[in-house]
Structure formats: C-alpha cells, structure tokens
N, CA and C atoms as an extended XYZ file, in Angstrom:
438
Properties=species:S:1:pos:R:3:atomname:S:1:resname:S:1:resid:I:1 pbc="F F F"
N        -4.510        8.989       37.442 N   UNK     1
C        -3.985        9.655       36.274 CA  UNK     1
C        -3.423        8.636       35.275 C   UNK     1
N        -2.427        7.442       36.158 N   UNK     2
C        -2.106        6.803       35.077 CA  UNK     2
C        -3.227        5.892       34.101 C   UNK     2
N        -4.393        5.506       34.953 N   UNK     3
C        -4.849        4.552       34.725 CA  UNK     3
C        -5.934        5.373       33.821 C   UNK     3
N        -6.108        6.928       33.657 N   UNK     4
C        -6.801        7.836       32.534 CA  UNK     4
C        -5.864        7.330       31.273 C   UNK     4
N        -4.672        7.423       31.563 N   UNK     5
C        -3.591        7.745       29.935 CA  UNK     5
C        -3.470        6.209       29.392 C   UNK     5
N        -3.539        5.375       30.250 N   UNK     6
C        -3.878        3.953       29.536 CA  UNK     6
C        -4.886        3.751       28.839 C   UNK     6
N        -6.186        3.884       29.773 N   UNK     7
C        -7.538        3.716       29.090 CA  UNK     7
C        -7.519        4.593       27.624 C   UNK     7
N        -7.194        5.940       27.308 N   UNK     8
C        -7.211        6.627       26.349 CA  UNK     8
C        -6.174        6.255       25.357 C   UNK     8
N        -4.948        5.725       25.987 N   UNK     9
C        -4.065        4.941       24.749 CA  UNK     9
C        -4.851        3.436       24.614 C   UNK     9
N        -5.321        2.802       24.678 N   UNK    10
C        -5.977        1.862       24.605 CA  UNK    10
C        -7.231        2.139       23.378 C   UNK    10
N        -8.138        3.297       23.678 N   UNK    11
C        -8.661        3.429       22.912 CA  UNK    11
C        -7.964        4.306       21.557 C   UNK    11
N        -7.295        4.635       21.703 N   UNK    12
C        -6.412        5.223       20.693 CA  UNK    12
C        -6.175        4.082       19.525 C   UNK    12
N        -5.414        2.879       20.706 N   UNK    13
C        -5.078        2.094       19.883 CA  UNK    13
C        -6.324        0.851       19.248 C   UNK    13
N        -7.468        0.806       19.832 N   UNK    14
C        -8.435        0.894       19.372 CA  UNK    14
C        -8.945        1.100       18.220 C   UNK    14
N        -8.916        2.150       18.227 N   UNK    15
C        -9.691        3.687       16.677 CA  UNK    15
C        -8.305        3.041       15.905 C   UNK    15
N        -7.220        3.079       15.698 N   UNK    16
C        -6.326        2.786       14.816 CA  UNK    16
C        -6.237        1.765       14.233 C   UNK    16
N        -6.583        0.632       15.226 N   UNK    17
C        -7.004       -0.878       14.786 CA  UNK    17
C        -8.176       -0.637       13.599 C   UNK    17
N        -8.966       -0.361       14.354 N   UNK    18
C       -10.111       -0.317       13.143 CA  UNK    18
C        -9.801        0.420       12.423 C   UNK    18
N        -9.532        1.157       11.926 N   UNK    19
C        -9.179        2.414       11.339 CA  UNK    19
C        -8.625        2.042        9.712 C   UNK    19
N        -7.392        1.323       10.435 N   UNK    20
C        -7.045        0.547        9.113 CA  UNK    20
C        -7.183       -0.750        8.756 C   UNK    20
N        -8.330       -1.214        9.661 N   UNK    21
C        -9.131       -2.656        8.825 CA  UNK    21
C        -9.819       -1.756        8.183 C   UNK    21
N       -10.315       -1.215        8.322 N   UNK    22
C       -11.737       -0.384        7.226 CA  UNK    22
C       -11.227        0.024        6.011 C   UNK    22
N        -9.963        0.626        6.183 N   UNK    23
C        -9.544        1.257        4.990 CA  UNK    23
C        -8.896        0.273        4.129 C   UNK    23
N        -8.262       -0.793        5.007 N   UNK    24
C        -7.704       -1.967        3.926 CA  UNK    24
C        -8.833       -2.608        3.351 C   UNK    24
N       -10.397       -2.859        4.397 N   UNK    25
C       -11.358       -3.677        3.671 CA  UNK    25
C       -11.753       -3.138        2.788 C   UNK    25
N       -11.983       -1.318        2.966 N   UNK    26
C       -12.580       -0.469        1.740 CA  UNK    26
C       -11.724       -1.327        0.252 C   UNK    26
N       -10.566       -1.060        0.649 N   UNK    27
C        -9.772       -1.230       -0.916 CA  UNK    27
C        -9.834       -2.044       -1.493 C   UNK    27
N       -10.303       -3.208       -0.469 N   UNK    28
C       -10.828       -4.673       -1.388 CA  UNK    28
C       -12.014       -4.601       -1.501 C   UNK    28
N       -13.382       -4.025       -1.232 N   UNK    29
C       -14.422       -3.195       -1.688 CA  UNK    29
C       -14.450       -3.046       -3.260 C   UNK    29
N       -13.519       -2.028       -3.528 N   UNK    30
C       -13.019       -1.196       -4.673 CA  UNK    30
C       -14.290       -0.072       -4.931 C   UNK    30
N       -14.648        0.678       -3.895 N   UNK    31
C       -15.730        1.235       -3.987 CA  UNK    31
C       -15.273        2.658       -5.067 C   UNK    31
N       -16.470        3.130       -5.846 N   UNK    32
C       -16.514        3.599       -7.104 CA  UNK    32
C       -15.791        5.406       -6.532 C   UNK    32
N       -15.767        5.385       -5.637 N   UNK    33
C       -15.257        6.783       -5.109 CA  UNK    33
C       -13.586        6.515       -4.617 C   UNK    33
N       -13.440        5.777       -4.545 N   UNK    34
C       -11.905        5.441       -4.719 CA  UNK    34
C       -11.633        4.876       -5.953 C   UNK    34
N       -12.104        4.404       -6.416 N   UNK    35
C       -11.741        4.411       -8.329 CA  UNK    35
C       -11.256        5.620       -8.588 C   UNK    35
N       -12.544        6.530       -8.180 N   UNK    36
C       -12.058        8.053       -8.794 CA  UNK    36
C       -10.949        8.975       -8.512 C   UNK    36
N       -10.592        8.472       -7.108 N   UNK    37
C        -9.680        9.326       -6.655 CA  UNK    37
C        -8.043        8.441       -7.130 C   UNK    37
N        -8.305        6.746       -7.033 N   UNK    38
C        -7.481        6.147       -7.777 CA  UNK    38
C        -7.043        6.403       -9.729 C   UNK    38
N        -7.734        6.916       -9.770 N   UNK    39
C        -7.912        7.252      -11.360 CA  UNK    39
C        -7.144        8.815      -11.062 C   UNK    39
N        -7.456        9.197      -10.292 N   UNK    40
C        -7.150       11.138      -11.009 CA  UNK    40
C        -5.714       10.899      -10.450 C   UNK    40
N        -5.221       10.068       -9.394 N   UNK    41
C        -3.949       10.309       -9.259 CA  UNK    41
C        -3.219        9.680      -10.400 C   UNK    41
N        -3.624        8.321      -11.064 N   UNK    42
C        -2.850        7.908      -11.783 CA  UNK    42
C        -3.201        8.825      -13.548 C   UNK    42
N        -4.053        9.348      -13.078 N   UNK    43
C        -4.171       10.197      -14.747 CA  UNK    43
C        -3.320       11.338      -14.686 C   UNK    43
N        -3.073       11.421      -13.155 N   UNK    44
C        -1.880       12.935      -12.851 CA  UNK    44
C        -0.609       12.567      -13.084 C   UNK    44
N        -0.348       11.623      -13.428 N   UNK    45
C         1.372       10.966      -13.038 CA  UNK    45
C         1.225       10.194      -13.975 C   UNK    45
N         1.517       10.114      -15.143 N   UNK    46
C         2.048        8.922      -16.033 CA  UNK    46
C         2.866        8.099      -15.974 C   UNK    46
N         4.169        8.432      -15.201 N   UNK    47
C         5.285        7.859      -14.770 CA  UNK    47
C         4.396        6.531      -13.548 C   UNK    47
N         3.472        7.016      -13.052 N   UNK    48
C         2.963        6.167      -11.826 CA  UNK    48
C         2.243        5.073      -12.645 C   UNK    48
N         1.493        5.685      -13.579 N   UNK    49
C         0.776        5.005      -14.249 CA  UNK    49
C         1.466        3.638      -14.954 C   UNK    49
N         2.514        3.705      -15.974 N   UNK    50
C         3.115        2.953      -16.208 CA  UNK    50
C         4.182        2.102      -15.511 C   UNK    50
N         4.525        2.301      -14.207 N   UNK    51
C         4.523        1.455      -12.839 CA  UNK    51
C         3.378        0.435      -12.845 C   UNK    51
N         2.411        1.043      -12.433 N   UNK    52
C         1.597        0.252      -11.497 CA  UNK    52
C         0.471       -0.606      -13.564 C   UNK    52
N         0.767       -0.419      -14.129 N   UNK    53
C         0.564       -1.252      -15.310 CA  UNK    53
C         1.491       -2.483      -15.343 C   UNK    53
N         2.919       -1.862      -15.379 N   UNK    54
C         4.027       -2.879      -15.636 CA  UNK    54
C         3.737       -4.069      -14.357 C   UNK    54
N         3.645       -3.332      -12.971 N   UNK    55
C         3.771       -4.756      -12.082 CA  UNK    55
C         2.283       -5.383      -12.192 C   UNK    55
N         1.192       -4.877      -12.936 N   UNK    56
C         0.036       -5.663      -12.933 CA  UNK    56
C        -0.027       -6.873      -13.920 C   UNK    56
N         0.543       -6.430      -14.779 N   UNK    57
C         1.181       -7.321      -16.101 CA  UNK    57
C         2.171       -8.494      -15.161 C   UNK    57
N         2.997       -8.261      -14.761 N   UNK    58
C         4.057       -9.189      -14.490 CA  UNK    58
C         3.335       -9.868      -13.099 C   UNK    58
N         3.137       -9.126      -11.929 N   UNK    59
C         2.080       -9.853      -11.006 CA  UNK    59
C         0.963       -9.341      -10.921 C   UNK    59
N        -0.299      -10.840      -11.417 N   UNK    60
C        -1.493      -10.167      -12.010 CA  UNK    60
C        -2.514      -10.309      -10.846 C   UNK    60
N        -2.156      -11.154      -10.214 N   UNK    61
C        -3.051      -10.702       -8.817 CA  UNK    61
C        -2.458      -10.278       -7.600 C   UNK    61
N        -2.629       -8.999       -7.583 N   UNK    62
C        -1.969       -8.509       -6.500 CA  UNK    62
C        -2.890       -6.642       -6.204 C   UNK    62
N        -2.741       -6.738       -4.788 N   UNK    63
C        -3.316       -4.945       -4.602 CA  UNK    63
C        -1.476       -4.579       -4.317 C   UNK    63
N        -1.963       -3.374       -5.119 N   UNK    64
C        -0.853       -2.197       -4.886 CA  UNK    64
C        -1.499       -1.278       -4.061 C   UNK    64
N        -0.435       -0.388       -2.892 N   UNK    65
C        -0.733        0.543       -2.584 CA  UNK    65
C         0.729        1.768       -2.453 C   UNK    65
N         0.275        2.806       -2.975 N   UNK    66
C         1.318        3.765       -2.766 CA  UNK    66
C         1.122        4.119       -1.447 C   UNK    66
N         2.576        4.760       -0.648 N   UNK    67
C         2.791        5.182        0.628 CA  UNK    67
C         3.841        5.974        0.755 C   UNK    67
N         4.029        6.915        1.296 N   UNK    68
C         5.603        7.445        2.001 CA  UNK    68
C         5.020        9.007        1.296 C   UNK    68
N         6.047        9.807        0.886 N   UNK    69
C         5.769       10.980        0.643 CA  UNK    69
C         5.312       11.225       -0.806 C   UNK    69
N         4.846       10.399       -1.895 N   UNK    70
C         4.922       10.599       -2.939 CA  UNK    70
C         2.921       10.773       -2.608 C   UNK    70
N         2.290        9.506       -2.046 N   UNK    71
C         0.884        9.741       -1.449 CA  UNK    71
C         0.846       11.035       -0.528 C   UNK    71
N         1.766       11.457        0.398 N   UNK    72
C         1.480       12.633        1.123 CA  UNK    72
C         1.703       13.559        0.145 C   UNK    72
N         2.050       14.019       -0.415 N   UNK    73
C         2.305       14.873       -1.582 CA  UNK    73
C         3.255       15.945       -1.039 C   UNK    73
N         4.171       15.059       -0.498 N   UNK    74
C         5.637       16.210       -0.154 CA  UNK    74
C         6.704       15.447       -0.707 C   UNK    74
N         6.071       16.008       -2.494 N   UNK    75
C         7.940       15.505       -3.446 CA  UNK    75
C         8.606       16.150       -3.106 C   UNK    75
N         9.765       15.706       -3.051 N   UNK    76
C        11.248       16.669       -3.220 CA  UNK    76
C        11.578       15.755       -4.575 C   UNK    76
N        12.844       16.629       -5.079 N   UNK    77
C        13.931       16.274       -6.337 CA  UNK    77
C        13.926       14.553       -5.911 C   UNK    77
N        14.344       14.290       -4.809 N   UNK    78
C        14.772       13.144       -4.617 CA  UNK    78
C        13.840       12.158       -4.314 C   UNK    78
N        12.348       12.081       -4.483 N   UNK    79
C        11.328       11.356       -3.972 CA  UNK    79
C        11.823       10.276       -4.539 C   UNK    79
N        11.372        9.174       -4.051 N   UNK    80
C        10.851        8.573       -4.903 CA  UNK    80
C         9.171        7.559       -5.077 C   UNK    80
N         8.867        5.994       -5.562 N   UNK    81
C         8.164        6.114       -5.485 CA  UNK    81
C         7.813        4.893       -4.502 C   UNK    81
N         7.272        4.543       -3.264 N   UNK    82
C         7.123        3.632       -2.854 CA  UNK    82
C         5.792        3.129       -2.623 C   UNK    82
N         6.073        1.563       -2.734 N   UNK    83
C         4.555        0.654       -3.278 CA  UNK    83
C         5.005       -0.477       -2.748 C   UNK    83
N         3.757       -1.051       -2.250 N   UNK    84
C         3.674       -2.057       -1.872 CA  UNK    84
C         2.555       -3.008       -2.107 C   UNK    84
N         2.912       -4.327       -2.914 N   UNK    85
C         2.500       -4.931       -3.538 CA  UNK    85
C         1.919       -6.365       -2.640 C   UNK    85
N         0.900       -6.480       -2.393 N   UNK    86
C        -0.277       -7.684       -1.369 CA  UNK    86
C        -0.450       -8.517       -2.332 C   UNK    86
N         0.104      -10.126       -2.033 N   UNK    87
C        -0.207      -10.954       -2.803 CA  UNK    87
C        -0.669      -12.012       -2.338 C   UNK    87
N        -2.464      -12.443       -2.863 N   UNK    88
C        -2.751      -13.609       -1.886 CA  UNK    88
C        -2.604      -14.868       -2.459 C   UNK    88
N        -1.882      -15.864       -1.227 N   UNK    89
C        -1.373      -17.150       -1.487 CA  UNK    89
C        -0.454      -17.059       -2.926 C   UNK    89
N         0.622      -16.158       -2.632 N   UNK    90
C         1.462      -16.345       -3.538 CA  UNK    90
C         1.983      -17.851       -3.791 C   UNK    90
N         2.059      -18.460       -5.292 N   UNK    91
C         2.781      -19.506       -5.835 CA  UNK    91
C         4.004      -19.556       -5.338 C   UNK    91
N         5.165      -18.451       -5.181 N   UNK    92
C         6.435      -18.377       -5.134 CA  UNK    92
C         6.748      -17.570       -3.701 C   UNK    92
N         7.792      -17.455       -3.279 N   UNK    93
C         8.309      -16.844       -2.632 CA  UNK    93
C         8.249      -15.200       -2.700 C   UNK    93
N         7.903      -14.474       -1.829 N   UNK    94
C         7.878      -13.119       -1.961 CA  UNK    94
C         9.007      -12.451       -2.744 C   UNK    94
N        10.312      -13.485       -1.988 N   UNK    95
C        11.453      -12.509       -2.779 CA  UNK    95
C        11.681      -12.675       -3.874 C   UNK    95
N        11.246      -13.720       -4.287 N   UNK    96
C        11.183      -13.611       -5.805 CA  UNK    96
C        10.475      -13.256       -6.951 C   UNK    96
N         9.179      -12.740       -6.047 N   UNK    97
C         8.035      -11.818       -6.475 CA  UNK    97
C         8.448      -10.553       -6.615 C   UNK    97
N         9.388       -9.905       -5.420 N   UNK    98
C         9.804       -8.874       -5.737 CA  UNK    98
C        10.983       -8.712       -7.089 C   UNK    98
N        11.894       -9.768       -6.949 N   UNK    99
C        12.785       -9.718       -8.367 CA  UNK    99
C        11.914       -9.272       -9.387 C   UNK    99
N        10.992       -9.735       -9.733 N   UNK   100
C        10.208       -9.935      -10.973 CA  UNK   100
C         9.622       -8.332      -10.973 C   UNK   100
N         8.950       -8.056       -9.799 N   UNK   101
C         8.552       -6.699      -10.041 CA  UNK   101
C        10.057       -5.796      -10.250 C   UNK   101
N        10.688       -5.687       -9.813 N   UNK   102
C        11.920       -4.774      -10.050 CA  UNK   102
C        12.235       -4.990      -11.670 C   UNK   102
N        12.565       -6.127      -11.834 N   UNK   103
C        12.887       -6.054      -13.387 CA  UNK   103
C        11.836       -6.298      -14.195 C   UNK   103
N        10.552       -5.842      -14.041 N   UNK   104
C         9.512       -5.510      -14.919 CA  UNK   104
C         9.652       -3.763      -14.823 C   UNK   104
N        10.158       -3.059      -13.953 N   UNK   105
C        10.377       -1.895      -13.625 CA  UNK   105
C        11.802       -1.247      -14.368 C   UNK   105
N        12.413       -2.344      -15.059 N   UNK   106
C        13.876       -1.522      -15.798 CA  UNK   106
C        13.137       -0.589      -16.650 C   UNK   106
N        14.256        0.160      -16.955 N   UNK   107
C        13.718        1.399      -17.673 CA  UNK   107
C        12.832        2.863      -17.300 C   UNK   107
N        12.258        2.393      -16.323 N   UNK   108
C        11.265        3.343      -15.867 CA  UNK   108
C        12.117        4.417      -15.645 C   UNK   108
N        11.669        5.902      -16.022 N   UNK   109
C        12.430        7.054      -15.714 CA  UNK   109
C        12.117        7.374      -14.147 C   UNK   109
N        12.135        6.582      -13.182 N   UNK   110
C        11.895        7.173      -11.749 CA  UNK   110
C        12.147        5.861      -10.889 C   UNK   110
N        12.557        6.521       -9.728 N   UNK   111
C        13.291        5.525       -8.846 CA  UNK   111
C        12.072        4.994       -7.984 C   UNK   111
N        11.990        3.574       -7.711 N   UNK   112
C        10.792        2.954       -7.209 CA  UNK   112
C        11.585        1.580       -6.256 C   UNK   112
N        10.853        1.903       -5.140 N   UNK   113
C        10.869        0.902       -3.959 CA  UNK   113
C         9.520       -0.066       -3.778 C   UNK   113
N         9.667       -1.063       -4.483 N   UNK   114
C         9.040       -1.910       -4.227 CA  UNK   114
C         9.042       -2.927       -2.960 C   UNK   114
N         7.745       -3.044       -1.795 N   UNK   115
C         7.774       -4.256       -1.429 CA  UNK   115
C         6.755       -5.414       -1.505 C   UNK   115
N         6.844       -6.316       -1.554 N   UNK   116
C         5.912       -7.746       -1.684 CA  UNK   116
C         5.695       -7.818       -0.322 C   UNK   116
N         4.443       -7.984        0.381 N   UNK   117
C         4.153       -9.095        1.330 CA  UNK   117
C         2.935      -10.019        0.734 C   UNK   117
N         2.954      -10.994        1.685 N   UNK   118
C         1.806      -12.406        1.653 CA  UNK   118
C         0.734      -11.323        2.131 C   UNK   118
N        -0.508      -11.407        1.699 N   UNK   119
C        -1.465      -10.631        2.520 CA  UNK   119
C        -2.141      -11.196        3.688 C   UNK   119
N        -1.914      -12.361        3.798 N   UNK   120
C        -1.966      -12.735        5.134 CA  UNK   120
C        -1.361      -12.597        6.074 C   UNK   120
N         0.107      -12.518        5.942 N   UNK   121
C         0.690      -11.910        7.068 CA  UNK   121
C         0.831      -10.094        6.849 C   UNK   121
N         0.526       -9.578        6.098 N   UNK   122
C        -0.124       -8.329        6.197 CA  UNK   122
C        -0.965       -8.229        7.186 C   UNK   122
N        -2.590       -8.962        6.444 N   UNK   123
C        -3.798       -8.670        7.553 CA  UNK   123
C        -3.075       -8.940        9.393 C   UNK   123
N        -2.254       -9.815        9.495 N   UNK   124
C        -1.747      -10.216       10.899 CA  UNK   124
C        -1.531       -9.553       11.556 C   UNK   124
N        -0.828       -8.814       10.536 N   UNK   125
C        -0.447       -7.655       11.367 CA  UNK   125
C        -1.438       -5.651       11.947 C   UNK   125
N        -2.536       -6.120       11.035 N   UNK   126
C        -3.152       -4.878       10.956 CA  UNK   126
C        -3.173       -4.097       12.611 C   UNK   126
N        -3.520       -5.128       13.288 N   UNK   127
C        -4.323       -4.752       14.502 CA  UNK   127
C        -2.886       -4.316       15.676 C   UNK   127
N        -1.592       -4.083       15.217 N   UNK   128
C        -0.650       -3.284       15.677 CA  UNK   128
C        -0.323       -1.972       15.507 C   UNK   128
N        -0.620       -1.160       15.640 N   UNK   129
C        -1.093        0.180       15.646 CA  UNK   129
C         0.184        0.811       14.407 C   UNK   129
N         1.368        0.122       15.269 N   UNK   130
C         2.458        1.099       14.686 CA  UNK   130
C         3.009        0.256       13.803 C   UNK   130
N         2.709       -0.839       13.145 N   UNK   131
C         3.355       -1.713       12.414 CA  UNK   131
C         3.208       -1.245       11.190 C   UNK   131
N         4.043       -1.572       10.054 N   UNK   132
C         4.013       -1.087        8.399 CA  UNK   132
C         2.513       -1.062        7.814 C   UNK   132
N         1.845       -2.782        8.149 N   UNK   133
C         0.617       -2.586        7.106 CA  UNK   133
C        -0.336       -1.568        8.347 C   UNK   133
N        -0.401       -1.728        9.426 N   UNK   134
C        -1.185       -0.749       10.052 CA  UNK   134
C        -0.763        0.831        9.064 C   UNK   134
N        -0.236        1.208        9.183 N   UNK   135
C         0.461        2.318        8.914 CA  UNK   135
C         0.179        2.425        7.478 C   UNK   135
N         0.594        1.441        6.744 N   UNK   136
C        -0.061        1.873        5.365 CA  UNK   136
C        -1.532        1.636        4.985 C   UNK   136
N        -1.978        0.998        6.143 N   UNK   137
C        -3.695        0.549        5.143 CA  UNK   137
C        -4.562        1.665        5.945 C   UNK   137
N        -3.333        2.611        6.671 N   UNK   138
C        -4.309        3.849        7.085 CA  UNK   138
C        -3.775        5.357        6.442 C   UNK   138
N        -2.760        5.244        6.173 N   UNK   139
C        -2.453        6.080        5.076 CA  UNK   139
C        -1.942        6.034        3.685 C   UNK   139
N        -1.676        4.550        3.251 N   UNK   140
C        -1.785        4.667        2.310 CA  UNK   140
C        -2.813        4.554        1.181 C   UNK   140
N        -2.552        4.754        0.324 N   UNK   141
C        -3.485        4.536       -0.687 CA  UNK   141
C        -3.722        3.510       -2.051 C   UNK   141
N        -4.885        3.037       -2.618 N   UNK   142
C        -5.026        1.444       -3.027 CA  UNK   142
C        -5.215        2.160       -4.345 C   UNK   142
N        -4.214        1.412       -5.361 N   UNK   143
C        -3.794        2.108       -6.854 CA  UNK   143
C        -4.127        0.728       -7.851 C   UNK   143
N        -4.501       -0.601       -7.010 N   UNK   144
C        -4.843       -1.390       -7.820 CA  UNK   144
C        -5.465       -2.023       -7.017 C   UNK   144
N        -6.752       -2.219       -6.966 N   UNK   145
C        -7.291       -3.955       -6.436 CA  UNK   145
C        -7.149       -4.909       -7.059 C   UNK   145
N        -7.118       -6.263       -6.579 N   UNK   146
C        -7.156       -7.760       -7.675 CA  UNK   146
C        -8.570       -8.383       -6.192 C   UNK   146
C-alpha cells in the first residue's frame, strides 16, 4: 500500500514538474494564443495595463507574470495585484530591481506586490513541485515576454 502512494506521489510529482516547465517554456514561446488571452486580460483591466507598461519601461527585459487571486479571478475589495517580474542575468541586484519597479509604480490607483527573481534561479527551482516558481509557471499567467 505504501509503496502504491509513493509511486503515485512520485508521479504526481512528476506531471507537476513538467507541467510547469511547459507552461514556463510556452511563455517564452510567446505563442499567438496566449497573446490573445494575454491581450483580452490586459484590454479588461486598464489599471493592469498601465502596471505592466510602467515596469516594462523601467525594466525592459524582463517576463512578467500575474498570480494569486487577481489571475484566479476571486477579487475581493481588498485584492490586490501580484506580479512577478523574471529577469535574465540581471546587471544589478534584484533588490534593487525591485526598488525601481515599485517607484515606477507611484501613483498607480491599485495596490501591487511586486517580486523580482534572477530567472535562473527561478528555472532551479521549477522541478519542486510546491515551490513559488513551480506554482506560478503552473498557474500563473505570462502578461509580458522579453
């Protein structure tokens, strides 16, 4: 019995591994059917829109992806918007990648959680089932390729 619930968490964790290499490789793809679905969300949300403009402007090579409940589409009053910003072989330090995105973000009428990683230690991490980029490059969603 035990050695059934291993083998099947194994492959579980398996299918999840791949799961979200595919979906992170899709996004660097930029295949024309996620354009579209990248397009209708940001043509639905202007507020998103001028986010994910402002940090493309300020960091110009970088993939964004939205995640948390604003992609599941369970707003409340209090959502807000969280993104996470993949930058390869950043020049600078992440945390100071993130400064820059935050205060390219003053003004914005909506509250936004930005994070920076290296996308290399992103990809590192894919193949951990339960880890952040696992977790987001399988549910979240890619709002900018570079």
């Amino acid at each position: 019995m035990f050695a059934l619930g291993v083998r099947y968490l194994n492959g579980f964790v398996a299918a999840s591994e791949t799961d979200a290499r595919e979906r992170h490789r899709e996004g660097a793809a930029d295949h024309s059917e996620e354009r579209t679905v990248r397009d209708a969300i940001l043509d639905q949300d202007p507020v998103l829109l001028e986010i994910v403009e402002r940090l493309v402007a300020e960091i110009r090579r970088c993939r964004i992806y939205l995640f948390g409940s604003r992609d599941r589409g369970d707003v409340g009053s209090d959502s807000d918007y969280d993104l996470l910003l993949l930058v390869e072989h950043p020049a600078e330090p992440t945390y100071r990648l993130s400064q820059r995105a935050y205060r390219a973000l003053r003004g914005v009428p909506a509250a936004v959680d930005v994070l920076v990683w290296d996308r290399a230690a992103f990809e590192s991490r894919l193949h951990l089932p339960a880890s952040f980029p696992a977790t987001v490059a399988r549910e979240g969603r890619v709002l900018h390729a570079a």
